[in-house]
Structure formats: structure tokens, C-alpha cells
Phi, psi and omega in degrees: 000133166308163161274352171308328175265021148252128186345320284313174150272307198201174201271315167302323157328310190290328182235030141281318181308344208203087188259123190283178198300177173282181159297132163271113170307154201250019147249167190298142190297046193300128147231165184288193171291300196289326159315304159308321158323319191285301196307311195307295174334304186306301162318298181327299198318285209282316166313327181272312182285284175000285197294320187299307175293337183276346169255022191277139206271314156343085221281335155327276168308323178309295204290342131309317159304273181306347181299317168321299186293325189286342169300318209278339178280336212277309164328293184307305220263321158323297187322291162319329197266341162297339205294138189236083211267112194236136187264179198276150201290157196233031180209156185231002181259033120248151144290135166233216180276130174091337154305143189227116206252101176261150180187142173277154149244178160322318147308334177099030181269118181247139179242122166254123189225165167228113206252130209208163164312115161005302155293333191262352187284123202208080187279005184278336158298343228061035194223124151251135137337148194257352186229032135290169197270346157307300175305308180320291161003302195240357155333092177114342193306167164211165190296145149108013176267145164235143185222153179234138177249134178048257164226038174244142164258101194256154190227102188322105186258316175198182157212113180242000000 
């Protein structure tokens, strides 16, 4: 059936369906082994609502159901067909991409992260971006460097 012949309920029905894309970050698309792992899951994940949501019958409710799953697949898929898989660093006397980075700050608050791919960065987890003003900071680095983020002075304590 067209959509010409069918109902809205209302101007909101319509623009729950046509949820604009998420944002692409305009840097490269790095990610770990476990970061690829993650974005195929994501994808899978948003592919199972999509399919889930296509069988609600109500075309209304369909089309509300599905505006999430079908952004996130559009999103997932990017990503993946973008993903630049950088393997883990084979040295501990720098920072890289893929490290997990202990620093002391000024206050005496000592932080450990592990710096990864956009998607996968979770700092509450221990995980940053690699294209935060921390990592970058300490990106190239060796233990025992002080790098300044803003008007904090941090201090490389280890790298593994």
C-alpha cells in the first residue's frame, strides 16, 4: 500500500519516523580488536530491533518502533565499513593508540585509562578516545614525561 493512503495520527507520529542521522566524527575511525568486535554486536543488536519492530502490525507503531533501530543501523554500518583496526602496541616505552596509561595530576588523584576508538571509549569504564585532549597529550609519551591538559599538569606513572 502507498504511504499516500495511510493515516498519521498526528505531525508527531511523523517526526518520531524520521529521526535524523546520528553525528560521524570527521576523524579517523581507529578502533581496537575488541572495539570491532563491539561496533559487529552493535550492528547485530540494531539489526534484531529493526527486524523485531518490522513485525508490529499498526503501521504507525511499526514506524515508531523502527526509527531507532533503522538510525543505529545506518550509524553501525558506517562505522564498520569506516573501521581502521590498529593492533595492540607492541611496546610499553610510549604511549600509543591501544594503551592503558596510569598519570599522577596535581591534585594527587593518579588515573588510569586506556585509549581506544571513539565508539569504544567509556570513561567511567577506564577507556578515552584517542582524540581527547588527554590522549592526544599523552600520546608519544614515556613514563616519567609531565604533558599539560589545560591548566592541569599530568604525570606518566606507567604504561602497559
Amino acid at each position: 500500500m502507498s504511504v499516500a493512503f495511510t493515516k498519521e495520527e498526528s505531525a508527531e507520529t511523523a517526526s518520531e519516523t524520521l529521526l535524523p542521522d546520528r553525528p560521524i566524527s570527521p576523524h579517523p575511525n581507529l578502533v581496537t580488536e575488541a572495539g570491532w568486535k563491539a561496533l559487529e554486536l552493535q550492528l547485530d543488536q540494531a539489526r534484531k530491533a529493526y527486524d523485531a519492530a518490522s513485525t508490529i502490525e499498526d503501521v504507525n507503531e511499526r514506524r515508531r518502533q523502527a526509527a531507532s533501530p533503522l538510525r543505529d543501523l545506518r550509524y553501525f554500518a558506517e562505522r564498520l565499513r569506516t573501521a581502521q583496526v590498529v593492533p595492540a602496541p607492541t611496546s610499553t616505552e610510549a604511549v600509543a593508540f591501544g594503551s592503558t596509561v596510569t598519570f599522577a595530576r596535581e591534585d594527587g588523584r593518579v588515573q588510569t585509562y586506556r585509549i581506544v576508538g571513539e565508539d569504544e571509549a567509556d570513561p567511567k569504564a577506564g577507556s578515552i578516545s584517542y582524540v581527547s585532549p588527554v590522549a592526544r597529550a599523552l600520546t608519544g609519551k614515556a613514563v616519567g614525561d609531565v604533558v599539560n591538559v589545560g591548566d592541569q599538569e599530568l604525570e606518566i606513572i606507567a604504561i602497559a
